[in-house]
N, C-alpha and C positions, 0 to 999 in steps of 0.2 A: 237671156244669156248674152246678147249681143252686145245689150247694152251694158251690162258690166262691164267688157271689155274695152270699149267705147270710154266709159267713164273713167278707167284705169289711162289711158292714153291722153285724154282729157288732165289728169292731175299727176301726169308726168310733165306734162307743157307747162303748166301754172307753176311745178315746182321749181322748172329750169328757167322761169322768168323770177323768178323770186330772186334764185341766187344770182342772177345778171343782175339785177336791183342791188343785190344786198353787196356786190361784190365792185360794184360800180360805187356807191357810195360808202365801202370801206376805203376803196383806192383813192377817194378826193380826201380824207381826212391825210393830216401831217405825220409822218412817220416819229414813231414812241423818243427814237433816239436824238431827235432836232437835230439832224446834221443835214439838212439839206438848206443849203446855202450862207452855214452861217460862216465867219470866215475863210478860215483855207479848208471847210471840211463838205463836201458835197455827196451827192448822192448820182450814180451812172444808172439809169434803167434801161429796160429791152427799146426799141422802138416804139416808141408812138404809135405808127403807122401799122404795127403787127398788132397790137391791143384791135383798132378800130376795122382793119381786115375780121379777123376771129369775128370781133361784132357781128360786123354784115354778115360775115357767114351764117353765123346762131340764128336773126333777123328773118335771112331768107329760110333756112332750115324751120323755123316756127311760123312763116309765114303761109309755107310753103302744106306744114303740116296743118292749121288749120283753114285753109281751102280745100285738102283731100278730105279734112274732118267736116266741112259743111257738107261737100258734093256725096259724103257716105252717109249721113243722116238724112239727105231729103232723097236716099234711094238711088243714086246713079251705082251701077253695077262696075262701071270703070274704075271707080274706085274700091282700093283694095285695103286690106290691113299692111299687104306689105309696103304701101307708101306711107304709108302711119308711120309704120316702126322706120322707116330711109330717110325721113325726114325729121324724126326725134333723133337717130343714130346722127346724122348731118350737123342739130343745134347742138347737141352734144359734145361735140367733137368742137366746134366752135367756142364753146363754153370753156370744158376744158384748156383749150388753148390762152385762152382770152382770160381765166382766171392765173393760168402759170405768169404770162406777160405781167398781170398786173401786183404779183406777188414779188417778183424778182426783181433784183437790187442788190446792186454794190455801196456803200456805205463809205466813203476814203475819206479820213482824216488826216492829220499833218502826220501820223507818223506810223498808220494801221490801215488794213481794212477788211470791212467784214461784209461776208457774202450772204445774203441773206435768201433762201430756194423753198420754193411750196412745201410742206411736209417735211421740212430737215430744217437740225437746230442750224446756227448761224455760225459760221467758219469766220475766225480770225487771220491773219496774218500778217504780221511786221512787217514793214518795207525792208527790216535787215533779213528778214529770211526767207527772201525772196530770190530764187536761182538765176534766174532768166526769164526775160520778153523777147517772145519770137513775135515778130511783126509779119501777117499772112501775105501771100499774094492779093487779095483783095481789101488790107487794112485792119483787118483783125488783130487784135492784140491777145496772144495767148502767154497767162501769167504759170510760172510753174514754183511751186515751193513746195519741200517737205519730197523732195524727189518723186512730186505729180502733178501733175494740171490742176491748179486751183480755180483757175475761170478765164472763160474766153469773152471777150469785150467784143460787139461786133463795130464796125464802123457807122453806125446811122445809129447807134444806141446814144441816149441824149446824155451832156457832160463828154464826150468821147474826146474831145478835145483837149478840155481841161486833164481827165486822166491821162492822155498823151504827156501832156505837157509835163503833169506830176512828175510821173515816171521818168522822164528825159530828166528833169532836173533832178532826180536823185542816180542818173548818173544808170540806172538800168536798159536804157535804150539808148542806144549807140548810132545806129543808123536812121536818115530821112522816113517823111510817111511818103 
């Protein structure tokens, strides 16, 4: 009985290295729509830096869980099932994160753009129907059309600049960054 248990735990790890595989090697292939860097049409993603945090997180969360997985098959009693499951719950959690990062994307062409978010179809919107940019206290750009938040741009998100820029010259950002 133990051992099935054991082995269930075993091929939830294997499973959540796959999709870190699978999801790492979807996110280096070129996105469907070519707009990333061809003329004035670019692409804005989360941070880098958030993608490769999640990583490590996931990294040591399955690291972590197959050392409590050795030290419980050769008998150490300190080891529990509930650092199994705290340490699959951890990579998980990492994962999760580390899949939204590498799914999300702004899309901004010369005269549109479209948001693209894990599990939901892909939002358009014209630069003419676009209400207002509030520019945050810490450099965020929040875009509002269709009287809502369409999407918030963080400041360390890659392109941030250029979409600054976009925006300033169509005349929707008024004030300094």
């Amino acid at each position: 009985m133990m051992e099935g248990k054991m082995f269930k735990y075993l091929i939830y790890a294997f499973t959540m290295s796959f999709i870190c595989i699978l999801v790492n090697f979807l996110h280096e292939r070129p996105f469907a729509g070519g707009t990333e860097g061809i003329g004035t049409s670019y692409v804005v993603k989360p941070p880098s830096a958030l993608k490769f945090v999640y990583l490590a997180l996931f990294l040591t969360g399955l690291f972590l869980f197959f050392f409590f997985f050795f030290l419980r098959m050769i008998g150490n009693p300190s080891a529990t099932v509930g650092h199994l499951r705290a340490f699959l719950v951890i990579a998980g959690i990492g994962l999760a994160v580390m899949i939204f990062a590498a799914n999300s994307r702004l899309c901004v062409s010369e005269d549109s753009m479209e948001l693209h978010r894990l599990m939901m179809p892909p939002r358009t919107v014209l630069f003419s129907e676009i209400e207002r940019v509030e520019v945050g206290k810490k450099g965020q750009l929040t875009v509002y059309a269709g009287g809502s938040r369409f999407c918030t741009v963080d400041l360390l998100s890659d392109n941030y600049d250029r979409f600054f820029e976009t925006l300033k010259k169509k005349g929707l950002i008024n004030n300094q960054k």
